[in-house]
Legacy VTK file of the C-alpha trace (Angstrom):
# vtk DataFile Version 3.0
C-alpha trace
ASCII
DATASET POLYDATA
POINTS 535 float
25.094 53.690 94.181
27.544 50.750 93.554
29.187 50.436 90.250
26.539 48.208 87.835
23.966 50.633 88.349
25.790 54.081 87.196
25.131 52.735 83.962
22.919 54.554 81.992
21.274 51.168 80.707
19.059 49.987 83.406
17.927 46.928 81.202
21.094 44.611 82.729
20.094 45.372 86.221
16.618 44.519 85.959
17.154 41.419 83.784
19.078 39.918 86.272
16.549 40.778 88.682
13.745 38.894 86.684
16.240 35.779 86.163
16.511 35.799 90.044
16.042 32.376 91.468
13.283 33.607 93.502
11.589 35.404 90.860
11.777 32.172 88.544
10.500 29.754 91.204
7.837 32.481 91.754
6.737 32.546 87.682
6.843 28.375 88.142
4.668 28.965 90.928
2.104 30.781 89.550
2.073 29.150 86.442
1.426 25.406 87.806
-1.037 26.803 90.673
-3.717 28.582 88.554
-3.229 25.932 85.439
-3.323 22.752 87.656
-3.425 23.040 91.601
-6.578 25.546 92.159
-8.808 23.142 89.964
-7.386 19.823 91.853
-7.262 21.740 95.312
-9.438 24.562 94.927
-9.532 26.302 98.498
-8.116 28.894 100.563
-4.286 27.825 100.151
-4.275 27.622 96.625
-5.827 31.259 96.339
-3.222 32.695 98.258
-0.331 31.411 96.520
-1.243 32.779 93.313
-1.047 36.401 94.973
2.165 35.791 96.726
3.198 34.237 93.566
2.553 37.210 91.973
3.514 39.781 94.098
7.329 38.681 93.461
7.011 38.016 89.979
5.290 41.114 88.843
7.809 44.258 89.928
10.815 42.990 88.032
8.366 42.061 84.685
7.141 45.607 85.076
11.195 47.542 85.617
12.205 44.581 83.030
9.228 46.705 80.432
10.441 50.117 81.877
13.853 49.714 81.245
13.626 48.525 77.566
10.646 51.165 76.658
13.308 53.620 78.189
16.967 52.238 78.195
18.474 55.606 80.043
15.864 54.955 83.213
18.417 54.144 86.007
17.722 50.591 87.249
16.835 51.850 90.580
14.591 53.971 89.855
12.711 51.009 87.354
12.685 48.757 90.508
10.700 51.179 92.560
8.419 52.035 90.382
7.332 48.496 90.094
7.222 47.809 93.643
5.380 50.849 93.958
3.097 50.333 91.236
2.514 46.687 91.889
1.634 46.871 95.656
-0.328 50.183 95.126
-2.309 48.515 92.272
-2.982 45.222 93.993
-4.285 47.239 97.226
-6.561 48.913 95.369
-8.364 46.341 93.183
-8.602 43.863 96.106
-9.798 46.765 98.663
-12.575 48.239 96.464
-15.027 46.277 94.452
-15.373 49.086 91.376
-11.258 48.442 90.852
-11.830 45.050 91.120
-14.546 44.845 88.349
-12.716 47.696 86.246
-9.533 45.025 86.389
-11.680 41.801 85.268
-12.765 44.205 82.092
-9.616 45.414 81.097
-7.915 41.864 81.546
-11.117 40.426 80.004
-10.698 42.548 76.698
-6.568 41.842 76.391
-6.653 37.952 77.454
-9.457 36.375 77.232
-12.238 35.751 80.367
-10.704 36.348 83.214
-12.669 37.277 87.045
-10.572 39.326 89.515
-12.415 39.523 92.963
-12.427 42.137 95.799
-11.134 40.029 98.660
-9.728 42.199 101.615
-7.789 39.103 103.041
-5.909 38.580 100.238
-3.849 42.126 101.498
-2.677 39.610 103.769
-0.279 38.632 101.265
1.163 41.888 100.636
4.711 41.173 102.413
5.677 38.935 99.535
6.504 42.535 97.965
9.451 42.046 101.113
10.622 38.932 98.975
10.621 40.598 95.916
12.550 43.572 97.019
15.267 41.020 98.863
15.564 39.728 95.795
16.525 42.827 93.949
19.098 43.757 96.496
20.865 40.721 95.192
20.589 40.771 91.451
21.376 44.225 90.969
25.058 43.324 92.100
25.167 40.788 89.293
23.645 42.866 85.828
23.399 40.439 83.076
26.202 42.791 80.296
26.939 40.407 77.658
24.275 41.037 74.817
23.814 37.489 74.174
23.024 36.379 77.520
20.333 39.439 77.797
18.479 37.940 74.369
18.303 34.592 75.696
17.171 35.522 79.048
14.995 37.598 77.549
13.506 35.169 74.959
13.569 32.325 77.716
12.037 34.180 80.531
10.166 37.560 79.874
7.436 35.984 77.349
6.292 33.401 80.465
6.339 36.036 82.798
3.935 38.071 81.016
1.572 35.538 80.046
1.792 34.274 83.095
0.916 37.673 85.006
-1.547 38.760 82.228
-3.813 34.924 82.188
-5.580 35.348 85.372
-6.927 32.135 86.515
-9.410 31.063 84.070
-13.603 31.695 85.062
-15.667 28.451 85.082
-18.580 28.385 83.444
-21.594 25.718 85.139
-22.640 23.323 82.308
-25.731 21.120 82.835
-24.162 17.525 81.255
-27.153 14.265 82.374
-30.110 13.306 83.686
-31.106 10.107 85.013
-32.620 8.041 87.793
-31.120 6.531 90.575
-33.353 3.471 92.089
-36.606 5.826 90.744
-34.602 9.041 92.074
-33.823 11.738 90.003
-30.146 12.476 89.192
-28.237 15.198 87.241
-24.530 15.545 86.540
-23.219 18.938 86.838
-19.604 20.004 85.370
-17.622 23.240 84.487
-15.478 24.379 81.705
-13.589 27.832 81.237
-13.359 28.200 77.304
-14.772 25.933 74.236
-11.886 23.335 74.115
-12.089 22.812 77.313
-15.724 22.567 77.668
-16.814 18.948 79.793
-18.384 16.515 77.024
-20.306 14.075 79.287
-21.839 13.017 82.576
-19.267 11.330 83.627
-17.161 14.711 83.605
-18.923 16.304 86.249
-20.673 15.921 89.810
-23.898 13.957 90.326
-26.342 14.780 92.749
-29.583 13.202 93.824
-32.678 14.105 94.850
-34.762 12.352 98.025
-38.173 14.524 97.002
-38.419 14.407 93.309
-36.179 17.478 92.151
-37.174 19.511 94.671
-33.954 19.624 96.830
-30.788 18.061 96.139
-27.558 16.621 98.037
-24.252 15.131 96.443
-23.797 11.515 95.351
-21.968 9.028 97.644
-18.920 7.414 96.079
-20.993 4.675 95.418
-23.959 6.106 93.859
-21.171 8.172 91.699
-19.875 4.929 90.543
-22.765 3.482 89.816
-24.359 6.578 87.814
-20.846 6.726 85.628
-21.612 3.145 84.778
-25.034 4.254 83.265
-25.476 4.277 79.278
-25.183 7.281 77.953
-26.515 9.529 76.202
-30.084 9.234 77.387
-32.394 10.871 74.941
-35.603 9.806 74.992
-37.836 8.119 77.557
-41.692 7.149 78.745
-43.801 8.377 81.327
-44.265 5.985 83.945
-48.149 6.537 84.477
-48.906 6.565 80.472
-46.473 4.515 78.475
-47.698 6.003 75.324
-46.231 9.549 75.959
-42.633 9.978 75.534
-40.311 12.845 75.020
-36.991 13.141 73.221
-34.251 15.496 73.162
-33.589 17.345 69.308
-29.665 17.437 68.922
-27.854 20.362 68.106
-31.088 22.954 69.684
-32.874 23.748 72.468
-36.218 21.213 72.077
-37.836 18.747 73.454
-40.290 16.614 71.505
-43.302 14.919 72.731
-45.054 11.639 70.972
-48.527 10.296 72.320
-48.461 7.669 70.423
-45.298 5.801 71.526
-43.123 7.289 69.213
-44.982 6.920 66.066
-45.003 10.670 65.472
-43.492 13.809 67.071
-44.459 17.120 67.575
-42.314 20.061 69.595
-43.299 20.174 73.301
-40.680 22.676 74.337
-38.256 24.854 72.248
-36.262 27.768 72.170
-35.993 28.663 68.683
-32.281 28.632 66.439
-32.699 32.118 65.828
-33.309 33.191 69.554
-31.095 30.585 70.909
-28.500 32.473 69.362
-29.403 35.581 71.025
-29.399 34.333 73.750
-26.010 32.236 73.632
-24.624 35.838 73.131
-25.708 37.228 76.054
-23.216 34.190 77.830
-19.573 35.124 79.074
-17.453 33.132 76.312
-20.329 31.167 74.652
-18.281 29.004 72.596
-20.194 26.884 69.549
-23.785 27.785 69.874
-24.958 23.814 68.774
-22.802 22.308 71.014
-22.783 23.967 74.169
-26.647 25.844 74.285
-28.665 22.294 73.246
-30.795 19.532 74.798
-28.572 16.650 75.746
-29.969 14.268 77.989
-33.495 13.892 79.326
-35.364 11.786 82.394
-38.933 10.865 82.955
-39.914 10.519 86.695
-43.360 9.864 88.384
-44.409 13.080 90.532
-45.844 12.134 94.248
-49.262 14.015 93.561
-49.987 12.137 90.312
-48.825 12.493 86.881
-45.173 12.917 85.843
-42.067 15.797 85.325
-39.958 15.831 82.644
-35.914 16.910 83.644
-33.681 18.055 80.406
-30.072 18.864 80.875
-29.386 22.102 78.359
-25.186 22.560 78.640
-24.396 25.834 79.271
-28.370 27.151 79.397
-28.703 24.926 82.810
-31.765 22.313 83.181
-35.343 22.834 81.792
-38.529 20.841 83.759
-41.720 19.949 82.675
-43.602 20.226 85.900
-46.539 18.163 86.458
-49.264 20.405 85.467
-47.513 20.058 81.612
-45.939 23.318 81.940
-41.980 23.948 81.228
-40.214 26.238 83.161
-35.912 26.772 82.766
-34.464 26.024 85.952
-31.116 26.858 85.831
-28.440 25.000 87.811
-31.014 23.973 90.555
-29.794 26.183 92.984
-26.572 24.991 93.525
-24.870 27.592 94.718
-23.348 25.422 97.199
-21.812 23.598 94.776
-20.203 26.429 92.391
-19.330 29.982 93.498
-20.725 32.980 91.620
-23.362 30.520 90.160
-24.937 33.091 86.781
-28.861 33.948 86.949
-29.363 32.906 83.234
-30.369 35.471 80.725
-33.868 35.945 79.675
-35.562 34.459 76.429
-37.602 37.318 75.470
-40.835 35.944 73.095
-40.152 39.247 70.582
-37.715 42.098 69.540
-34.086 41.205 69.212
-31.942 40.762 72.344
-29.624 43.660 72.708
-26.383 43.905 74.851
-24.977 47.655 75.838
-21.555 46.443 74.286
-22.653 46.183 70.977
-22.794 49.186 70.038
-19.072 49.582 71.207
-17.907 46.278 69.351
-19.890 47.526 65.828
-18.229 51.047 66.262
-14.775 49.502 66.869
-15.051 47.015 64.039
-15.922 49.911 61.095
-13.158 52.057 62.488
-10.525 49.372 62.393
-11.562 48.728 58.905
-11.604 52.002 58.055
-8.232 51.901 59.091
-7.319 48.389 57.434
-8.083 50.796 54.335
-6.093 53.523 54.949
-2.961 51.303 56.175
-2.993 49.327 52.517
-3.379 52.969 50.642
0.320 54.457 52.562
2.065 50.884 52.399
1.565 50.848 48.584
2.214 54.598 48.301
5.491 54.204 50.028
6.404 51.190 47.903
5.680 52.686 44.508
7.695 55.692 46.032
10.787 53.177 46.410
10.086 53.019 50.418
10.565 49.632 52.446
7.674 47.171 53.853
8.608 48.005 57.020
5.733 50.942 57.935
3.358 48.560 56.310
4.342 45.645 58.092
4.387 47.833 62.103
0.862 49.018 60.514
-0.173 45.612 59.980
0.851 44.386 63.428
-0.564 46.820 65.388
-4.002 46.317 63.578
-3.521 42.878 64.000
-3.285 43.484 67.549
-6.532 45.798 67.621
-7.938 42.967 65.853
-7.217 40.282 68.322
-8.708 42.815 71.545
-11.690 42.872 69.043
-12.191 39.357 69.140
-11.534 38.555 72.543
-14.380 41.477 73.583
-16.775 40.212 71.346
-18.175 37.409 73.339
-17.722 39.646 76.784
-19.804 40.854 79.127
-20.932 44.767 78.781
-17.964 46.197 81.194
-15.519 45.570 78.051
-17.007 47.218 75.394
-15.198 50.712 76.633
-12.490 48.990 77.654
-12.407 47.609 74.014
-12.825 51.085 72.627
-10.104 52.870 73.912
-7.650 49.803 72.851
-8.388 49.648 69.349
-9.485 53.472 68.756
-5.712 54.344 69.686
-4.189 51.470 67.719
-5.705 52.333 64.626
-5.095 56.086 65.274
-1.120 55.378 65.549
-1.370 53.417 62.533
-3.718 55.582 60.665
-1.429 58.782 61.493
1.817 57.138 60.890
0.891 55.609 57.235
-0.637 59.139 56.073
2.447 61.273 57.265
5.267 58.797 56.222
3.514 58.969 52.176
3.027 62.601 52.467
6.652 63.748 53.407
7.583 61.487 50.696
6.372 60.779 47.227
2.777 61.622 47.934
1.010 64.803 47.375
-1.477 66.604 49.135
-4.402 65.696 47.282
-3.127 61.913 47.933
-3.725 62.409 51.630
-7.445 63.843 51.030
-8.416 60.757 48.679
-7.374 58.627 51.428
-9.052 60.096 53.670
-11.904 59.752 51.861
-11.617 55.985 51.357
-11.151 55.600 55.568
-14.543 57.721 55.931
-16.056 55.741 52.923
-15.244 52.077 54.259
-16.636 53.409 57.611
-19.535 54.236 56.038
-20.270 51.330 54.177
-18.689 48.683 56.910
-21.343 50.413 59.562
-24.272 50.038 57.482
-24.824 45.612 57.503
-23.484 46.573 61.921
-26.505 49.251 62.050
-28.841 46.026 60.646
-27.466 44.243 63.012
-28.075 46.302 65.790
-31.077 46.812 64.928
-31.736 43.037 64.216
-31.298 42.555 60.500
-29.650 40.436 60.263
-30.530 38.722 63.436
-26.938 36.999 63.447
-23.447 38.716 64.197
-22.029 35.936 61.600
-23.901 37.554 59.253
-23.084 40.812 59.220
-19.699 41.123 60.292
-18.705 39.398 56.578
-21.355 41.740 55.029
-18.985 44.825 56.879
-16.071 42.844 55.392
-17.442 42.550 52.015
-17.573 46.072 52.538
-13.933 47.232 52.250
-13.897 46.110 48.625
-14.483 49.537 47.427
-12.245 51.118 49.937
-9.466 48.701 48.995
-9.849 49.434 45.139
-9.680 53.034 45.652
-6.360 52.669 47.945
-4.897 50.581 44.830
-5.970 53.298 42.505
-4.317 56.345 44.388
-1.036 54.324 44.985
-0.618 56.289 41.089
-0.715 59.384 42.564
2.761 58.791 44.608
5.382 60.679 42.575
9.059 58.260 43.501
10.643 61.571 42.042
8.827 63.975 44.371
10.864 62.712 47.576
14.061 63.209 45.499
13.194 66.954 44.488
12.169 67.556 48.154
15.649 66.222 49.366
17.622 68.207 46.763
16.041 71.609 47.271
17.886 73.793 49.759
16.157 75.092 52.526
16.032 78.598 52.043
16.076 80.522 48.250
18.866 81.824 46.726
19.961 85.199 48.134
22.559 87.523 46.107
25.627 87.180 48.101
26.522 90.166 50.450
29.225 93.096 49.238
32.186 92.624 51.315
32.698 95.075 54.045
34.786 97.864 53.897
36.972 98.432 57.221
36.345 101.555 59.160
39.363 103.981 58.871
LINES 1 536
535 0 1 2 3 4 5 6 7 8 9 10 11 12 13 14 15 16 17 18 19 20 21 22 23 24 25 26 27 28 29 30 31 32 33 34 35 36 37 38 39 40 41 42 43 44 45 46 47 48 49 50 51 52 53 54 55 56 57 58 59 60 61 62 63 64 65 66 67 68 69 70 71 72 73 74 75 76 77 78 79 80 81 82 83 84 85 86 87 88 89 90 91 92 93 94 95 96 97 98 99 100 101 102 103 104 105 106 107 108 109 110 111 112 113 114 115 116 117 118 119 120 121 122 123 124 125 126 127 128 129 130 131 132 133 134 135 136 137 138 139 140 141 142 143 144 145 146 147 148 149 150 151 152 153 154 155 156 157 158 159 160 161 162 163 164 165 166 167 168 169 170 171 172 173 174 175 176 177 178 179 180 181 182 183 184 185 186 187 188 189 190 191 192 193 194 195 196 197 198 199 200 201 202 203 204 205 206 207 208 209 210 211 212 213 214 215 216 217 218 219 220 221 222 223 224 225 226 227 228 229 230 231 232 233 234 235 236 237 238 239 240 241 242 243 244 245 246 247 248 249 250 251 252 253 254 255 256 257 258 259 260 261 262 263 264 265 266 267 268 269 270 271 272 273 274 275 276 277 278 279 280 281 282 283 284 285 286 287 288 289 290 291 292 293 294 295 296 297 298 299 300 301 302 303 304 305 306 307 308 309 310 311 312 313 314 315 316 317 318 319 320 321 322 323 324 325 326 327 328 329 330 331 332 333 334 335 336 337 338 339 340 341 342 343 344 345 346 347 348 349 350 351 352 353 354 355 356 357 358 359 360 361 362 363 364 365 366 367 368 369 370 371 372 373 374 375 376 377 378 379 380 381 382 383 384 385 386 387 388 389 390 391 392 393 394 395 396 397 398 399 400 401 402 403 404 405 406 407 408 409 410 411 412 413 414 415 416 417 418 419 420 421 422 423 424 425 426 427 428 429 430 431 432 433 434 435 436 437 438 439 440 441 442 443 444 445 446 447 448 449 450 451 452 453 454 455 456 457 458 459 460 461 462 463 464 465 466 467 468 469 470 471 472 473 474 475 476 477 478 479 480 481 482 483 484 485 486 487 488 489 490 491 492 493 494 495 496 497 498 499 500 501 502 503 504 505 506 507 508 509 510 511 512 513 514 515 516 517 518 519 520 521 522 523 524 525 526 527 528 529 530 531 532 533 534
């Protein structure tokens, strides 16, 4: 072992291994490939990169974590466990299809939608962990010593790298965006989106495609045709049957309907709907649904003559796909047309069920996991104030806060999941709140709060529980119908919890810490006689 790495700081070591040129160009790599290049140049080349990308950048982030959880871990030994760990871990979840699905829930729940796919080729990429080890060989002869340099390295490089290996590349979502006609053909525009911001807005966003045989089959626009389609006004929300001009249709903004007028528009009456209430069950059963109005409602529609007679009726529905009115005056939702060619993984959309409330297996996981982390919320306030009125610092309350915070935010990113992370969810936040829960009781009582201090608060943790879970019980068992509704109703619900923390911040004694610190640890004994020497 050469003379940087007898230190018993590995941290230097495997700084210098993250600032590696290699291992930067590798972060700057990944970075601009899955943010920019896979949606310009989606194909096999961009796919790859991303994994060798990876494959160098992620053993030095992982000894760079080792080494600061535990500064006395040789360097060495950091650097092969994250070689080790990396290329073990990336075997597995692209070799077997159950890692693979267990790794898109776990990165689902801590940053946001994310896919990661069982792909046996991508092993092929595997020798970058060859780069990543050169590159090691060479920075642990230079270990970054002066304290200054470590923080800005540290602040300038190690954030990046672990958003950077934590944000998979985002999942696209199909979004149905126009409908028109073509020279009497139908048309529809098809786009994609990953999260609400980014969500396409209209047809000109996305890809048309035309039908020769009136929405039965469909092929891609010609550059021309694509021109001429963007040119189109837009948005086009109501229109006439050919064959009858008195019967139109228009699209309702903002929900899932479709009027109808036999008169020529004189009066209205719904021809099609899914109602508000079950559109919003049925938005939740969406990866990431976003802003129910905006994304799960009736945009655009077109009118087009059917070749036996009569007419059909095409409405573009965002995220929800395309609904038709067939001939016969029946609606049916279509989905994306079966374009599968045109979008991998295309989703089989959820059924609309015409009673009972629409149920998903996580929540029961997410309503669990909210009452316990207010529960603790409680409990966290009650020690904070008992160690201040006992003369303590903010800074228990403050780590309790944070890591609660941090529950919170897994939460919120699970909530709009898929089923896989509601377990995931629950063993995140059940030991957050535990560490904080445990830590803000045991601080108060080996200081100025008594016994009966840590019973009361107790109480109040099982009490908000109680009361938080009853409006997530309704919920689950569909009053209210809404999760907007009842998660401020389990809110609401920590009043009485919070009072009672306020109330028992009295029973911390400042004195009692003082008489525990000046009492000796053993009673008084009456000295011993002195000995006598044997003669």
């Amino acid at each position: 072992m050469t003379g940087p790495e007898t230190s018993p700081d590995g941290a230097p070591t495997t700084l210098s291994w993250l600032c590696h040129p290699a291992t930067v160009v590798a972060l700057v790599v990944l970075v601009v490939n899955d943010r920019m290049l896979k949606a310009a140049f989606p194909g096999l080349l961009t796919g790859k990169l991303s994994d060798v990308a990876g494959l160098v950048l992620a053993p030095p982030l992982v000894a760079v974590l080792l080494t600061l959880l535990a500064p006395r871990l040789p360097a060495r030994a950091a650097a092969l466990v994250g070689l080790i760990a990396v290329g073990v871990g990336f075997a597995l979840v692209k070799s077997s299809g159950y890692a693979a699905e267990l790794a898109s829930s776990a990165w689902t729940a801590l940053a946001g939608p994310s896919l990661v796919r069982a792909d046996w080729t991508d092993l092929l990429t595997l020798p970058a962990l060859g780069l990543a080890w050169w590159s090691w060989t060479r920075a642990r002869r230079r270990p970054v010593r002066q304290r200054a340099a470590r923080l800005v390295r540290l602040l300038v490089v190690l954030p990046p790298a672990v958003l950077a290996v934590a944000a998979t590349s985002a999942v696209h979502y199909p979004y149905a965006l126009g409908t028109t006609t073509l020279d009497g053909r139908p048309a529809i525009s098809i786009g994609s989106g990953f999260q609400d911001p980014y969500m396409p807005d209209k047809p000109a966003d996305g890809r048309w495609r035309v039908s020769e045989d009136g929405a039965t089959t469909w092929r891609e626009s010609t550059d021309n045709e694509e021109a001429r389609l963007d040119g189109l006004d837009s948005p086009r929300q109501q229109a006439c049957a050919p064959d009858d001009p008195r019967r139109c249709y228009r699209v309702a903004a903002g929900h899932l309907r479709v009027e109808q007028s036999d008169d020529a528009g004189m009066t209205w009456q719904v021809s099609w709907e899914v109602a508000d209430a079950r559109r919003d069950e049925l938005a939740r059963r969406y990866d990431d649904p976003g802003d129910f109005r905006r994304h799960f409602s009736s945009r655009e529609l077109v009118v087009y003559p059917h070749a036996g007679g009569g007419h059909e009726v095409l409405v573009a529905n965002g995220r929800d796909g395309f609904v038709r009115r067939l001939s016969d005056g029946g609606w049916r939702r279509e989905g994306f047309l079966s374009l599968q060619s045109y979008m991998a993984d295309t989703p089989e959309l959820p059924d609309v069920y015409d009673g009972g409330r629409v149920q998903r297996a996580i929540d029961v996981w997410l309503a669990l996991a909210l009452a316990l982390l207010l529960g603790c919320a409680v409990t966290v306030v009650a020690g904070h104030l008992a160690i201040r009125r006992g003369g303590g610092g903010r800074g228990w309350g403050i780590a309790g806060a944070l890591t609660l915070l941090l529950a919170g935010l897994v939460l919120n990113a699970s909530w709009s999941q898929v089923d896989g992370t509601g377990v995931v969810t629950v063993l995140v936040v059940v030991p957050l709140g535990a560490v904080a829960v445990a830590v803000l009781l045991l601080v108060p009582w080996l200081g100025p709060a008594p016994g009966r201090w840590v019973l009361w608060t107790v109480g109040s943790f099982l009490l908000t529980m109680v009361l938080a879970g009853l409006p997530m019980v309704g919920w689950l068992n569909g009053t209210p119908e809404q999760a907007w509704v009842a998660v401020p109703l389990a809110l609401l619900a920590t009043v009485p919890g919070l009072l009672l923390a306020v109330r028992l911040a009295s029973l911390a004694d400042p004195t009692r810490e003082e008489n525990r610190r000046d009492t000796p640890p053993y009673p008084p004994y009456q000295p011993l006689p002195p000995r006598v020497p044997l003669r």
